[in-house]
N, C-alpha and C positions, 0 to 999 in steps of 0.2 A: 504494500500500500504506500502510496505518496506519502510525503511529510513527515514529519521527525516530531515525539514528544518526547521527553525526558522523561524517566521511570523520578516518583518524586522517592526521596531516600529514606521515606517515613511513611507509610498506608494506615492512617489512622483512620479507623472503620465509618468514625460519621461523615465522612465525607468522601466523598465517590470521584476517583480519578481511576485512570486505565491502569494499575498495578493488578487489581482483582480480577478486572477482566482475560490481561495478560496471563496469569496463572490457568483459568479456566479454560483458557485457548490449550498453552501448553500442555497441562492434563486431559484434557479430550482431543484435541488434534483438531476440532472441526467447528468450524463460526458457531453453528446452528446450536451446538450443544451447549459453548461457551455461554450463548444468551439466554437461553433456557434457563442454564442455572444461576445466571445473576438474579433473571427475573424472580427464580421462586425464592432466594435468597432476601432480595429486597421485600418482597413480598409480606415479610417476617422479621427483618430486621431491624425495624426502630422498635418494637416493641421489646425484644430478644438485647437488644443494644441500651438500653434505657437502665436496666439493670444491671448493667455494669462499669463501675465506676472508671478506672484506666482508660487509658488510648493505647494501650499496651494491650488489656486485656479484650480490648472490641475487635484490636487488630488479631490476636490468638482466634477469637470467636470466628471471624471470617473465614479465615485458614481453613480453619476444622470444616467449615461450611463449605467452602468449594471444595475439597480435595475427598470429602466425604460423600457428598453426590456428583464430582467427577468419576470416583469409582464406583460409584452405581450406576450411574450411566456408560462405563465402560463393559463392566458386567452384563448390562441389557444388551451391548450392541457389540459383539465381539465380533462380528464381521463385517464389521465397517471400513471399508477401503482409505488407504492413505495416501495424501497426494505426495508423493515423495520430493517435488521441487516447493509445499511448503512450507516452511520451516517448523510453526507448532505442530504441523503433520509425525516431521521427523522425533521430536522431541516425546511426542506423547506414544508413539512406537516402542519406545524403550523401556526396558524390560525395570519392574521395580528392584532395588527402591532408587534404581537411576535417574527414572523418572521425577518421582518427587524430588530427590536433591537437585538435581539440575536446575529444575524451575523454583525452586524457592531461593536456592545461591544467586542466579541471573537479577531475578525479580525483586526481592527483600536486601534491608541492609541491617538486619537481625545478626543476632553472633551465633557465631557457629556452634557452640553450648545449646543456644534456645533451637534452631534449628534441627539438628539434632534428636531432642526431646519431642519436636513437635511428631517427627516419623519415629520415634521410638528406638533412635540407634545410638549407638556412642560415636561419639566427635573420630574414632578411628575410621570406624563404617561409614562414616558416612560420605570422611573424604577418600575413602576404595570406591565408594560408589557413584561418584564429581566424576573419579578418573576412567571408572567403566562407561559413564558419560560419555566422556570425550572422546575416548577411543571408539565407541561406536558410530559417535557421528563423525569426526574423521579421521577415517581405518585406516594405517598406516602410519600416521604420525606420532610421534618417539615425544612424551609429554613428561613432566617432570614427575619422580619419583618421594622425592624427599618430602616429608610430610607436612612441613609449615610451608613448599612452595604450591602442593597442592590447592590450599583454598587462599589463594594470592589472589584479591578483588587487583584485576587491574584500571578501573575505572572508581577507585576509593572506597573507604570502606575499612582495608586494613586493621588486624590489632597490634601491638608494636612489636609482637615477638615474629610476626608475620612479615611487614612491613623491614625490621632488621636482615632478615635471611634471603628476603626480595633484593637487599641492597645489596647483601655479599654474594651474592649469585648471578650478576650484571652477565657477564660472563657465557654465561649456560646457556646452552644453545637448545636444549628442552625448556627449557624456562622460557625464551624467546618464543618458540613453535605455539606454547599456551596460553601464553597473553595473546599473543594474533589472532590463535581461534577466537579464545575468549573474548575480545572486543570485537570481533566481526558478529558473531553470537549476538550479543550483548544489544551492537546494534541495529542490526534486525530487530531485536524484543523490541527497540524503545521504539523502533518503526510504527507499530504493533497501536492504532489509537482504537480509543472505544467508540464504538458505533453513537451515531447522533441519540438512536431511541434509545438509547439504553443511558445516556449521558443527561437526560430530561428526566430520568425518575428520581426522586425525592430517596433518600438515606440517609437523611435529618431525624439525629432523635429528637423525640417529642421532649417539650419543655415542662420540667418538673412542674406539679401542682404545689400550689402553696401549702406549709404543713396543718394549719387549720383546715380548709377545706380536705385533702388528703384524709384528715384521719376521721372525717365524718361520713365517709363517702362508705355505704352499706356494703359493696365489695369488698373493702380493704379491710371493715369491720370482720367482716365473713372468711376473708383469708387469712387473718390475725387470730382467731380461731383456730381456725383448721390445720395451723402450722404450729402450733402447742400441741397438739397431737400429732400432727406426722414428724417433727422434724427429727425424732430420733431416728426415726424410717430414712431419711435422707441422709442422715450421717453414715449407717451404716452403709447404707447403698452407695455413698460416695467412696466409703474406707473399702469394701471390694471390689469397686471398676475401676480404684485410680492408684495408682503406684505399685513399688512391691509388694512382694508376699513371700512366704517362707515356702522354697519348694519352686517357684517362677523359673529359675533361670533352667530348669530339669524340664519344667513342662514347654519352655520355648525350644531348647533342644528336640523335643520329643516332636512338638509341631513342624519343625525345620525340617527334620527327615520325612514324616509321616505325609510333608505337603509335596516331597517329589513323587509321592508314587501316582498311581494309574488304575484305572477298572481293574486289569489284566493282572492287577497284583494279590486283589482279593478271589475269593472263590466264590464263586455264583451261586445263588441260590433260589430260588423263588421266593414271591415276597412274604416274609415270615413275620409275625409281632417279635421286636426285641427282645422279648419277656419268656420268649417260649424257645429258646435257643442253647439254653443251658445243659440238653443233650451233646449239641452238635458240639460245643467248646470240651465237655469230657472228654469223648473221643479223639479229641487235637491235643489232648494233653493239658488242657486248661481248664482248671479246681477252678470250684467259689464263683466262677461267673454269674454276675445280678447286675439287674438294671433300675435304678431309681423309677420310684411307682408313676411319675407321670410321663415318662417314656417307654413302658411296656407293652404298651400299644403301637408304636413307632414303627413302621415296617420298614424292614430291612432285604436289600438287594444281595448283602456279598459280606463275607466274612474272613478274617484270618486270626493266627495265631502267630506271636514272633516275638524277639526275643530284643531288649533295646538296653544296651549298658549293662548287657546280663540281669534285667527283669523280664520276666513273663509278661506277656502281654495281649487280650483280648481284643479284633479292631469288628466294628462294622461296618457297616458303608448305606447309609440311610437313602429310603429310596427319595427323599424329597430332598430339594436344594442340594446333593451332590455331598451334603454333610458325612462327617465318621464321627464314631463315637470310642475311646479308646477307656480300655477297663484295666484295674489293675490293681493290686494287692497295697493298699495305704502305706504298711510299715514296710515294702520294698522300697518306697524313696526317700533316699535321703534327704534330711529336711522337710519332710513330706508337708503338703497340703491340709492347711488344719479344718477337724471336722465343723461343721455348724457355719460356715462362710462360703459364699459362692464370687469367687472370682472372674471379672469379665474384660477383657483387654482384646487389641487389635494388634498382630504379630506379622507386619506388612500386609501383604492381601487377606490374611486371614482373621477372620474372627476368631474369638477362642472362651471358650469356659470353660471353669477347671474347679474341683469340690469334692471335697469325700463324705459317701455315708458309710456307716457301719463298717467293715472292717473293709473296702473298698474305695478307688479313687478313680476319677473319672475326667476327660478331655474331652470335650465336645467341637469341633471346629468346622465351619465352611469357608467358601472363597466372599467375601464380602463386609458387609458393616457392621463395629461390634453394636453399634448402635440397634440392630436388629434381632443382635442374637437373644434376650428376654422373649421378646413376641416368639421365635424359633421353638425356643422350650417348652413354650406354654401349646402350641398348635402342634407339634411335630407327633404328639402322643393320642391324639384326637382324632 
């Protein structure tokens, strides 16, 4: 496209510039989708935005917003052709979580800490996954190796320890190769403006009500209520969707391998309730197999038995949303998974819940949003 805007170096969510749009591009690859999701984004966001105090925290909220129904939307439409000569085409091709790091390092002038955290990786991973970046987009090219020249903004931005190793590396003739990509990159994105209709919607938070009126107002009376009674509910449901837990870092191992395999790996079966299966695992050599009571009904396509860090291991393979269910002895893992909490997190493409009853512990994962997996559990056994 014609004309040149600058990316501004700040995306503070009440106000609407082509940064948001630009990500939505690079994550979906294709205009139509990109506007889609601003629209239903806006749609919702002065209210969603209202309650949250930061410019920090509106700009997190966003993020989470586009790159969480960018990949629902990728999930709907996986054979969607890409035009290979344009560029958020190429960009959104790319395999995660190369994907997300690319477009957030381009587009954001966030630090690589928070960035990092936002896809759930450490600041190592994430600049392996900048470089598998760039070498996919151009194949051939010898890019710098060294870890601080890795995430070198060349177009500013730097931290000093960054910024130092930039200096003493003038030199380096991979260093030279990645700043070139990188600002030819770079400006393409800022080429990249927001459509006129989409630059006329309003993404103004609404202005606070005064606190007299405020607290008279029979709604907020109603919700000041009702949040004396839920909010221990919301605590706890915040303390297992968000951070770690004891046992985490065993069950994202276990997700990482379990997410390469294939139909072809399970053993086929006709479609069985979960619940009634506990023959066919004896005979594989796997004791104790049970399924929590509201997925006993869950029909299951494909089954196996295997063995991971040397525990036994139960899998099924659910006939709905492509979901497994993996079973397994509580006091085999180390650090194990404590009973009476249900864990819910998102482990790159995949969803994940993770919880033990009775003398058993349990992983449940598909390809999509953890945001979903709740609604999954509650339907899957129905």
């Amino acid at each position: 496209m014609e004309g040149s805007l600058p990316i501004q170096r700040s995306h503070p969510a009440s106000e609407l510039d082509a940064g948001w749009y630009r990500l939505a591009l690079l994550w979906t690859g294709t205009v139509a989708a990109a506007e889609e999701i601003l629209r239903e984004i806006f749609a919702v966001a002065p209210d969603e935005l209202a309650q949250l105090r930061s410019k920090e925290r509106r700009k997190i909220w966003m993020i989470r917003q586009i790159r969480s129904r960018a990949r629902k939307w990728r999930l709907a439409n996986p054979d969607v052709s890409s035009d290979s000569s344009f560029f958020p085409s190429r960009v959104a091709a790319l395999p995660e979580p190369s994907r997300s790091v690319f477009a957030l390092f381009q587009c954001l002038d966030c630090s690589l800490d928070d960035m990092a955290e936002m896809l759930g990786l450490d600041c190592t991973a994430f600049a392996q996954a900048l470089v598998c970046a760039r070498q996919e987009l151009a194949p051939g090219v010898m890019f710098s190796e060294k870890a601080l020249l890795r995430i070198h903004r060349p177009w500013g931005g730097d931290r000093s320890k960054v910024a130092k190793a930039v200096r003493a590396a003038q030199t380096n003739a991979e260093l030279a190769a990645q700043i070139a990509a990188d600002l030819q990159w770079h400006e393409e994105i800022e080429r990249i403006e927001i459509p006129e209709e989409l630059a006329l919607l309003n993404l103004a938070v609404p202005p606070k009500m005064g606190l007299r009126a405020l607290v008279f107002q029979p709604a907020v009376l109603a919700i000041a209520l009702a949040l004396v009674v839920v909010v221990g509910v919301l605590i706890y449901l915040a303390q297992t969707r968000m951070g770690d837990f004891p046992g985490k870092d065993a069950v994202v191992a276990l997700v990482e391998e379990d997410g390469t395999l294939n139909g072809p790996d399970f053993e086929e079966i006709s479609p069985t309730e979960a619940g009634k299966l506990d023959d066919w695992f004896v005979l594989k050599g796997f004791e104790g197999y049970a399924v929590p009571r509201k997925l006993q009904k869950a029909k299951v396509i494909g089954c196996r038995v295997f063995k991971h860090d040397g525990i036994l291991m139960a899998e099924v393979a659910f006939e709905k949303q492509n979901a497994r269910m993996l079973v397994f002895r509580a006091a085999d893992l180390k650090d194990g998974i404590a009973k009476g909490s249900k864990h819910i997190f998102q482990q790159e493409q995949w969803a994940v819940a993770a919880w033990s009853e009775q003398e058993n512990s349990y992983v449940v994962m598909f390809q999509g949003d953890s945001d979903d997996m709740p609604g999954f559990l509650r339907k899957v056994g129905k």
